[in-house]
N, C-alpha and C positions, 0 to 999 in steps of 0.2 A: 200823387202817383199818376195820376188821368194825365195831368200837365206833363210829367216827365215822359209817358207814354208817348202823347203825344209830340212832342214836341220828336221823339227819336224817330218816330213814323215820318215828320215831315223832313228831316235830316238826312234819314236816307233815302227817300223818293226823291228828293232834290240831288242827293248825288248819282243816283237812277237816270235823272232826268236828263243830267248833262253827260253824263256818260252816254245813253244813247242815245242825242239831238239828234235833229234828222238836216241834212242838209235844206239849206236855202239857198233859190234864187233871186240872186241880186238883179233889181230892173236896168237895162242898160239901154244905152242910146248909139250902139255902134252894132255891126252882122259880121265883124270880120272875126276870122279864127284866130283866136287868143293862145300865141305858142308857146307863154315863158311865164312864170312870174317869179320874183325873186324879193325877199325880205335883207334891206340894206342891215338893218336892227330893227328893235321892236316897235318903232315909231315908221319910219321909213321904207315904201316899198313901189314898186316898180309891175304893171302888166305888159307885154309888146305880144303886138300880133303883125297881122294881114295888114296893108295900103297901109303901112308909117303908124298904127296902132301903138302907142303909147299912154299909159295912163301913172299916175304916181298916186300913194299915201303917203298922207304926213299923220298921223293918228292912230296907224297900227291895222289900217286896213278896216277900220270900218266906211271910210266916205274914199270916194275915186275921184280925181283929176283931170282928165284928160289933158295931154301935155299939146301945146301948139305944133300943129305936124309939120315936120319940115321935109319928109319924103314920103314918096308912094311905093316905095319898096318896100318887102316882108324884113320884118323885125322877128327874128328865128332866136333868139336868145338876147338876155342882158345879164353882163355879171359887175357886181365891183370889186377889185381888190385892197382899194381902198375908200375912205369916205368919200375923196373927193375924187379917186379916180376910176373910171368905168369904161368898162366895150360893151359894143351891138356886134351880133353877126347878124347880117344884111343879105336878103337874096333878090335881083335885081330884077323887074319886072319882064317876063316876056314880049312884051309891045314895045319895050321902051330899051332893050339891051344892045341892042345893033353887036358890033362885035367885041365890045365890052364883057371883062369875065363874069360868071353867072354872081361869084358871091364875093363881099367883099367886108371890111368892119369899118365902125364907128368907134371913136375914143372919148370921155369929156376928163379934163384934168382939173372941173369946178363944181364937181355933182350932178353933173346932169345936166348944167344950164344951156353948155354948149355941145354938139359934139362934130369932130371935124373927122372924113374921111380918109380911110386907108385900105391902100389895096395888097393883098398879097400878092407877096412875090414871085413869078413866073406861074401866075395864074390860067387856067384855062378855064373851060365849059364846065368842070367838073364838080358839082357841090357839095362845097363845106355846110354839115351840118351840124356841129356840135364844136363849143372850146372847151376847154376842161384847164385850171390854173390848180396848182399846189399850192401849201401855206405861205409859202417865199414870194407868190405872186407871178412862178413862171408860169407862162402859157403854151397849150397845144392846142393844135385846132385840124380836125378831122371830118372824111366827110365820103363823096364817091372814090368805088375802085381803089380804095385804101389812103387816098391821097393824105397827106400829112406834112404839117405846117407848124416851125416853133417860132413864138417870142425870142428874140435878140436881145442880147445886153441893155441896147440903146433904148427898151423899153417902145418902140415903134413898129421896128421892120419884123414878119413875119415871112421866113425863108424855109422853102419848099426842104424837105427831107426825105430821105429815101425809106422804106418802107416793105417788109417782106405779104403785106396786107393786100389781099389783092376784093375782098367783101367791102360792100358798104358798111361803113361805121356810122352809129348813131349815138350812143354814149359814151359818158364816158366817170368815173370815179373815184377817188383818191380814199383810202382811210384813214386814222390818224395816225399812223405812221408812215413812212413810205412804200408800202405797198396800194396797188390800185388795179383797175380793170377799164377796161376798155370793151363794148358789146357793139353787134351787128349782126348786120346777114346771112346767112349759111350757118346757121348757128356760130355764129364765133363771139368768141370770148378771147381778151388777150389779158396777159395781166405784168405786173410792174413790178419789182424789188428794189429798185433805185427811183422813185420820185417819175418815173418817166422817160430816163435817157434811157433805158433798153425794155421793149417789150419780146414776151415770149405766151406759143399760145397753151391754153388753157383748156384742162381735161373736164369732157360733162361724159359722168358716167353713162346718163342717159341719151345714147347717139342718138343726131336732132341735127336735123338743118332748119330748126325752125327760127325767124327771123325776131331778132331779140332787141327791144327798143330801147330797153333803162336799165339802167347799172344804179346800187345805192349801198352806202357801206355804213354801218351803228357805230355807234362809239365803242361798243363791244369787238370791234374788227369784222363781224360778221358780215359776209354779202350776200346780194341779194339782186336778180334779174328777173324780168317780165318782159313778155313777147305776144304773138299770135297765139291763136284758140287756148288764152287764158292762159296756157304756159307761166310758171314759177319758177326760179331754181337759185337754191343758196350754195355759201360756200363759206369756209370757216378757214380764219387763217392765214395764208397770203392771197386765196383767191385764184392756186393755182388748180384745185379741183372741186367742181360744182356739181350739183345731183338735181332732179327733178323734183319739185312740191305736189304732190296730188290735192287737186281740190278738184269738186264737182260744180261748183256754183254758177259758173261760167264757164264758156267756150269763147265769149269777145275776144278780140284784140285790146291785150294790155300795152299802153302806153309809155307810164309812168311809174314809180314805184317808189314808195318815202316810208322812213320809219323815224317817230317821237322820240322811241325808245327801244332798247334791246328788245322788248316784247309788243312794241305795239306798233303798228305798220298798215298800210294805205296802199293800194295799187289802184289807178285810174286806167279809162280804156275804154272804148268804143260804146256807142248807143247807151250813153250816160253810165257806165256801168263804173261803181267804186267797191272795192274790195278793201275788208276792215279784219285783222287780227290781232286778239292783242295776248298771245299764246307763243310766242315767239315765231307764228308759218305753222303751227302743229296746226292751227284748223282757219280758214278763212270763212268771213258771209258774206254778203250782198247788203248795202246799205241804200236805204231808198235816197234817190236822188230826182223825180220826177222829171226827169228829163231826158231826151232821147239823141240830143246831141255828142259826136264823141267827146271826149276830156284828155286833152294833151300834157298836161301839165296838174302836180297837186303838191300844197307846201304848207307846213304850219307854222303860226308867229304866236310863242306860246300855246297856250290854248284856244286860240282860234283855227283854223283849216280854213284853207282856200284849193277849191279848183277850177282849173281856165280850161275853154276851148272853142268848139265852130258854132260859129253865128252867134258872137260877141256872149260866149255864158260865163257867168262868175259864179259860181258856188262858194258859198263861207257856212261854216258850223263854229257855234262855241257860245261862250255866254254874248247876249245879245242880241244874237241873231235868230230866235224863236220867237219874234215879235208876229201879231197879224201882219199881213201882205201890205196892207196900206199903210201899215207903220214903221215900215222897214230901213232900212238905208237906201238911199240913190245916188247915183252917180253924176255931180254935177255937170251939165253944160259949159260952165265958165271953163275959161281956155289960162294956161299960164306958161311962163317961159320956161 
């Protein structure tokens, strides 16, 4: 009976345990602001930041790459649509733009080994901050003054579109059906019924001009957006009306916003701040992350979590990553193509 005692004590402290890991940071050898990261699959995955910032996993993310740099421009997103094929959105150095438009993409059609340049069509000063692709692999891509850009047929050219948007957009997200949102400045919110060829805007009960950074949608259809002084707000449905979350935990600037599951969900955001519910938004905490840097970006590959942001931080949680400091993962030096 001792034994069976025992043994159910340490079964559930170990799932205590992992349940609330506390973030780690990962040691690095780069300071640049870590914008994006993205999980190809459960093996394969991808960081871009600041000065040509690239890093890759082959392992699921526990060891980092650094990829050979081939530019000193910002790496502001990476997505793939397929294994072998992917974009960069690029924003082009101030020292170095002369009158070259500010943003422009990269494409690789081999994984990543290569990637060759592409500039939007009838480009100006105006930056593209965000692409956003549906299941089919079409792309939009969005950014200052409502500017908007789609993928062509020809799977290349990206041709300017007109646009009733006149805010900065910064996200953007699809759910699994054809419904989606689009988030930005002025409080705005737009949202989808057809995949993307028409947007229309979208009611927040709670009037707000407050500027709203991440869009995310559950497999349950539910949405979900984060902004300035900790701002919340979901939506059920098609995403054509959204309500404000009360939480006290913070007043940061939230970033980012991810959910595992209908009920468990992750907001990242300013002065290391991570916010963790797994209540479905009924209630959020504060999860220690000793860190004081903001956090741009948060993603999970299974059970692990990763979050990226300024002055080269990696945060991972999940099994593995509770090790002592000096026994941790690092990020190797070696360079590969």
């Amino acid at each position: 009976m001792k034994i069976r005692i025992a043994l159910v004590f340490t079964l559930i402290f170990g799932a205590c345990a992992i349940a609330h890991a506390e973030w780690v940071k990962l040691p690095t050898r780069t300071f640049a602001n870590l914008k994006d990261i993205l999980f190809q699959d459960s093996k394969t995955g991808w960081i871009a930041g600041t000065d040509g910032t690239l890093l890759r996993t082959d392992d699921g993310g526990r060891t980092w790459l650094p990829v050979q740099k081939f530019t000193t421009d910002a790496i502001l997103q990476i997505h793939f649509t397929e294994p072998s094929t992917g974009w960069m959105l690029c924003e082009r150095s101030v020292y170095s733009r002369g009158t070259n438009p500010t943003s422009y993409l990269r494409k690789t059609t081999d994984g990543g080994v290569h990637w060759s340049k592409i500039e939007f069509e009838d480009a100006g000063r105006e930056r593209v901050t965000r692409m956003l692709f549906d299941r089919n692999g079409l792309g939009l891509a969005f950014g200052e003054g409502g500017v908007f850009y789609r993928l062509q047929e020809d799977g290349k050219t990206w041709k300017r579109s007109r646009a009733a948007i006149h805010f900065l957009l910064l996200d953007g997200a699809y759910s699994s059906g054809t419904n989606g949102a689009i988030v930005g400045a002025g409080g705005t919110i737009v949202f989808t019924q057809d995949s993307g060829l028409t947007w229309e805007q979208a009611t927040i009960l709670h009037e707000t001009q407050t500027r709203i950074n991440s869009v995310f949608f559950t497999r349950g259809k539910q949405g979900w957006a984060v902004g300035i002084n900790g701002s919340i707000f979901t939506a059920t449905g098609s995403g054509r009306l959204w309500r404000l979350v009360p939480q006290e935990e913070t007043t940061a600037t939230l970033n980012n916003v991810y959910f595992t599951s209908s009920r468990e969900g992750y907001a990242v955001g300013d002065d290391g701040t991570i916010l963790h519910t797994t209540d479905a938004g009924a209630n959020w905490y504060l999860e220690k992350t000793r860190v004081s840097h903001n956090l741009n970006r948060i993603v999970f590959n299974g059970k692990l979590g990763f979050a990226v942001g300024f002055g080269g931080t990696i945060l991972a949680k999940g099994p593995g990553f509770t090790t002592p400091q000096d026994a941790m993962p690092v990020i190797s030096s070696k360079t590969g193509e």
